[in-house]
Residue, then its C-alpha position, 0 to 999 in steps of 0.5 A: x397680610x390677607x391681601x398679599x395672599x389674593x390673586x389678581x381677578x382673571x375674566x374668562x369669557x365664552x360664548x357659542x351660538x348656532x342657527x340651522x334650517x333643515x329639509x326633507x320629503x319622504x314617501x313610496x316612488x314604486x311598488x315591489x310584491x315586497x310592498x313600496x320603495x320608500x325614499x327620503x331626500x333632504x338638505x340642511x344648513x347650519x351655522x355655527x359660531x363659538x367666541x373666547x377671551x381669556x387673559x392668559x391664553x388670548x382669544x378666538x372668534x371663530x364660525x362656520x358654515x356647513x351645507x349638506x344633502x342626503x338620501x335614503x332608500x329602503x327597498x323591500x324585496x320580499x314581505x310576510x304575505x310571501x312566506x307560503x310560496x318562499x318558506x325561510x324567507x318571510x321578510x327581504x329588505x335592503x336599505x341605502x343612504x348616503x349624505x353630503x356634508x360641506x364645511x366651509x373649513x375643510x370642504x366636502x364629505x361623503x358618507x355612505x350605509x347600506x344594511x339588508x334584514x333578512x326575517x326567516x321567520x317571526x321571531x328570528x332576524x338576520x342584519x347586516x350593516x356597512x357604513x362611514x361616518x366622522x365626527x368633524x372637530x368643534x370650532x374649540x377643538x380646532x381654534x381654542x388657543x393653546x397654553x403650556x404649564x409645568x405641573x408636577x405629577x406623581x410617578x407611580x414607580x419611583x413615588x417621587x414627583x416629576x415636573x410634566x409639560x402639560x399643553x392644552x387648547x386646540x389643534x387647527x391641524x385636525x381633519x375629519 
């Protein structure tokens, strides 16, 4: 009887792997009364790759390549040794950066930031920050394949159950 009640065994099977190479030089390229425009520049590689087998949803081997480059600059106009000739005004600096990204699914993306601190005085600090950013889909967002099940969930109105089609898996259709 015991036997009857089994389920058949079911073997999922993921696996996810990566490598990456990443790069960049930083130091002073000029000097201001404000003390030195620092700049960093850099690049990156990364590899990704994710694998699943399940009996019931199928299987995915999916990976990708991204590429990218970036470059930051922080400028200070105006330092704490100014402030006797420029009272309210201890600390002035600007910063910018910006990074390229390519993805071998869905090619280039530009994001930029720029943020200025404004100091005056030793204890008191105004930021003001812009930017973009994404976050691009993993490889089981996008490619994880799709299964459908009617399950019965409770409506919390009528306290009676209801029979709901409940989709899981990946969307090959996301962007960033």
């Amino acid at each position: 009887l015991l036997n009857g009640l089994r389920l058949p065994p079911d073997v999922d099977e993921f696996s996810s792997g990566g490598q990456q190479i990443s790069a960049f030089v930083q130091g002073p390229i000029w000097t201001l009364p404000g003390g030195p425009i620092t700049a960093v520049l850099g690049g990156e590689w990364r590899f990704e790759m994710m694998r699943a087998s399940n009996e019931v949803a199928g299987s995915f081997d999916r990976d990708r390549d991204v590429l990218s480059g970036f470059a930051q600059l922080r400028v200070p106009f105006v330092r704490d040794k100014l402030r006797t000739t420029l009272p309210g005004l201890r600390e002035l600096t600007l910063t910018a950066g910006t990074r390229l990204d390519d993805y071998s699914e869905f090619g280039q993306v530009l994001r930029s930031q720029m943020g200025l601190l404004w100091k005056p005085h030793r204890d008191f600090s105004v930021r003001v920050s812009g930017g973009s950013s994404f976050r691009p889909p993993s490889l089981y967002e996008l490619y994880l394949p799709r299964v459908s099940a009617v399950v019965p969930v409770t409506d919390p109105m009528r306290r009676e159950l209801a029979a709901v089609m409940l989709t899981m898996g990946g969307n090959s259709d996301l962007e960033p």
